[in-house]
Every structure is written in C-alpha cells, then in structure tokens.
C-alpha beads as a LAMMPS data file, in Angstrom:
LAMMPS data file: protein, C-alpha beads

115 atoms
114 bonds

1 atom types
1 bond types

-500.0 500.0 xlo xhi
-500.0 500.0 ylo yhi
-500.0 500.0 zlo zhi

Masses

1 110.0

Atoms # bond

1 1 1 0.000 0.000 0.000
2 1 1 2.883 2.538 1.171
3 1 1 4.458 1.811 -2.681
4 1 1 1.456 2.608 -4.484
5 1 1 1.214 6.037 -2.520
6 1 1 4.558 8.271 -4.080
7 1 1 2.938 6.844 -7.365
8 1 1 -0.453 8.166 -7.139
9 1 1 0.713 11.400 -5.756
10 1 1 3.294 11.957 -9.001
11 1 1 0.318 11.290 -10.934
12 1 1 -2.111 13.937 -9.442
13 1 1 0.570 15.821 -9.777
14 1 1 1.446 15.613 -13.495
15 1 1 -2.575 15.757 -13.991
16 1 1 -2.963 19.220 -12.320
17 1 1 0.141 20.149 -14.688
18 1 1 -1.958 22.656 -17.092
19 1 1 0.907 22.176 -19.541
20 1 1 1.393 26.255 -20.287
21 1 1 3.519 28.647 -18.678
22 1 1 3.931 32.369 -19.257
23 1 1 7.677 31.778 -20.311
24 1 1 6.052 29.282 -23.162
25 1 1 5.974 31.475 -26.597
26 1 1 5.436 29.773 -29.741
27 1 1 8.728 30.024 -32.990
28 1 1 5.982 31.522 -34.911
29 1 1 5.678 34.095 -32.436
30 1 1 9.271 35.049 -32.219
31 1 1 10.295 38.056 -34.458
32 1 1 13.260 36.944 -36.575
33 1 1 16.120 38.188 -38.571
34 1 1 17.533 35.973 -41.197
35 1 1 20.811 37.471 -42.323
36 1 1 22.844 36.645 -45.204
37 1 1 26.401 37.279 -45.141
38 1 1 27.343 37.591 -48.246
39 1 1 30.549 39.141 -47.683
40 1 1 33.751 37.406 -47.285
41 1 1 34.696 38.762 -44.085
42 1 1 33.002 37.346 -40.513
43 1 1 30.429 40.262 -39.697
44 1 1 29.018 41.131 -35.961
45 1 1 25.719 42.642 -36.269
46 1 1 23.890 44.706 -34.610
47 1 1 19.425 46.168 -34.938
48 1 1 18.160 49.582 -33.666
49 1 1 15.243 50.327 -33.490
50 1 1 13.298 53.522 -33.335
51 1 1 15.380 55.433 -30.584
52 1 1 18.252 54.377 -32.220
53 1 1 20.179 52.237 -29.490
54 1 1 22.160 49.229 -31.129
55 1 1 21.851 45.887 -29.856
56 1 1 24.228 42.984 -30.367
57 1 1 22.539 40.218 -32.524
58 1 1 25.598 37.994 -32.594
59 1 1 28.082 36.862 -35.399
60 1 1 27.333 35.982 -39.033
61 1 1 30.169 33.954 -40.586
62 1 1 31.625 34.756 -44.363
63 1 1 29.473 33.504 -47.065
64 1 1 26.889 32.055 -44.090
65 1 1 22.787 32.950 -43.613
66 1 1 21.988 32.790 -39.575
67 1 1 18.723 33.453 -37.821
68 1 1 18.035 35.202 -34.933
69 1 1 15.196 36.189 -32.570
70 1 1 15.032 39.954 -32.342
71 1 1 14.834 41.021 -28.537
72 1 1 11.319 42.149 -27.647
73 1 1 12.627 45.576 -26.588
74 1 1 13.527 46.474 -29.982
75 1 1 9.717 45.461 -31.407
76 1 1 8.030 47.053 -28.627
77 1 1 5.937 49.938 -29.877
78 1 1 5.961 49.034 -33.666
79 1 1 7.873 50.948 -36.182
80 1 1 10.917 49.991 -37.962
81 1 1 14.407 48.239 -37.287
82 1 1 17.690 49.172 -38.870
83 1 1 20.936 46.552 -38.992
84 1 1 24.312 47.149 -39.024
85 1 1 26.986 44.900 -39.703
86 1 1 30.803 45.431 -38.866
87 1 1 33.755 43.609 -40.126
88 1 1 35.200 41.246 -36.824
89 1 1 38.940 41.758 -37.885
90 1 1 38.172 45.556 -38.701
91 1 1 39.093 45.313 -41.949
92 1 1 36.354 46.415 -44.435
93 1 1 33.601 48.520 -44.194
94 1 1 30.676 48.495 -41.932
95 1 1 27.204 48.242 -43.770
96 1 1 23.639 49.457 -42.894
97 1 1 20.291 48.038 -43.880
98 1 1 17.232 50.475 -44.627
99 1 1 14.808 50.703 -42.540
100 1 1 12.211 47.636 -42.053
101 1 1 8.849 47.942 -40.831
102 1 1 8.199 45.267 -38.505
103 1 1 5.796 43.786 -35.729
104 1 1 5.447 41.001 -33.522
105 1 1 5.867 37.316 -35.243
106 1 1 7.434 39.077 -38.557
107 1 1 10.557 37.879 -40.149
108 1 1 12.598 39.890 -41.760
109 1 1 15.410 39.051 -44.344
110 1 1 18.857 41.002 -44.786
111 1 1 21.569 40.152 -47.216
112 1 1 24.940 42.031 -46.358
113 1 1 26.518 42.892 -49.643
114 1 1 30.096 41.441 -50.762
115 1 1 32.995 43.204 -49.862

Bonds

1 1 1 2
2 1 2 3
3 1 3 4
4 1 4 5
5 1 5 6
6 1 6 7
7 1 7 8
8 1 8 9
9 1 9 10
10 1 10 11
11 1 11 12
12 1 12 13
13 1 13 14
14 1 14 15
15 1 15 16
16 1 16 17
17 1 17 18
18 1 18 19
19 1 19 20
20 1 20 21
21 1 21 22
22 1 22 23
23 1 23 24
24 1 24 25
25 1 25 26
26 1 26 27
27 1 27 28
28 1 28 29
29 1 29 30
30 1 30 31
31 1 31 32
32 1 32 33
33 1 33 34
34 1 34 35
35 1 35 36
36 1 36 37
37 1 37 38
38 1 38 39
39 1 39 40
40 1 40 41
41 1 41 42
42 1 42 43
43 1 43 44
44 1 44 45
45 1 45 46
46 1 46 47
47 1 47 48
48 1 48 49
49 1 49 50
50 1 50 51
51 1 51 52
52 1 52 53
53 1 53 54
54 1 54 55
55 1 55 56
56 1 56 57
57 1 57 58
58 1 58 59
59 1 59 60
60 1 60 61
61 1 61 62
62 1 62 63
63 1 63 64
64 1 64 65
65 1 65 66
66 1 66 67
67 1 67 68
68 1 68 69
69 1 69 70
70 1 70 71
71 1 71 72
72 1 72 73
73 1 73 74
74 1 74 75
75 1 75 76
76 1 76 77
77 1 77 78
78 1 78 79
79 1 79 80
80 1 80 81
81 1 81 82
82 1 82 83
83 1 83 84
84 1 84 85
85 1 85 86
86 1 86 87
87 1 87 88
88 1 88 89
89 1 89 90
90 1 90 91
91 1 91 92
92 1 92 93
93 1 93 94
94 1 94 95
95 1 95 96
96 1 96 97
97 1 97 98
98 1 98 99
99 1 99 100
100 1 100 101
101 1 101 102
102 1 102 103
103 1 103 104
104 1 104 105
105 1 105 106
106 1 106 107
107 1 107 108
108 1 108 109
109 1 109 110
110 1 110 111
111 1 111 112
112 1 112 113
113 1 113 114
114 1 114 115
C-alpha cells in the first residue's frame, strides 16, 4: 500500500500540470532576422530600433545565412528596425540596412553585400 502512494501522488501531480507557462511562446511568435552574409569577411551585427540604441545580434560567418530572434525591446511599440553589420577583424567597411517595418511574429530578411 505505502508503494502505491509516491505513485499516485506523481500522478495527481502531473494531472494538475496545465501544460502552459507564461515563459512558453510559440517560434511563430518570435520576431526573426535571417541574415545573409554575403561578404567574405566574418560580420558582428547589430538592430536599432526607433530610438536608435544598437543591440548585439551575434556573429554571421563569411558567405553564411543565420537566424536570430530579435529582442522584444527592440519590437516594442511598432515601427521599424535598422541593422548594421561590422567587419570582426576591422578590416572592411561596416554596412547598414534600410529601414524595415516590422511587428510582432514578422521575419525579416537582410543580405549584407560582398565586400
């Protein structure tokens, strides 16, 4: 009897598990950058958004295409985002995008020209 009790009480626990959590967030909800680095030096790059702050997306290897989630901070309040990419070895020269609407759950594509 004593055996069959640490069982039942995992189960009533896994059944009042409602299975959602305010951390869960769907990929299709995620606003995404897909940059392609079409450059043939390693690029770190950065978004801005409407005030103009950059923030560190990460690095896009030569000749590579990488995704990233934007951070929400940079969606927040609509209007548009604005990358930047910058040679690692600081050779080259650094590159902006125009200016991309965007909103929550949009991806948005970016192609770094070749240097």
């Amino acid at each position: 009897m004593l055996s069959r009790v640490p069982a039942f009480l995992l189960l009533l626990s896994l059944g009042c598990h409602s299975g959602t959590s305010s951390s869960d967030v769907t990929p299709s909800d995620k606003t995404r950058a897909k940059i392609e680095n079409r450059s043939s030096l390693d690029m770190d790059v950065t978004v801005s958004s409407n005030s103009g702050r950059p923030t560190p997306l990460g690095r896009v290897p030569a000749g590579q295409t990488l995704s990233f989630a934007l951070p929400a901070g940079v969606i927040t309040g609509g209007g548009y985002v604005r990358f930047q990419a910058t040679p690692v070895r600081g050779s080259g020269n650094a590159t902006q995008s125009e200016p991309y609407p965007v909103k929550s759950g949009d991806e948005i594509s970016w192609s770094i020209s070749p240097q």
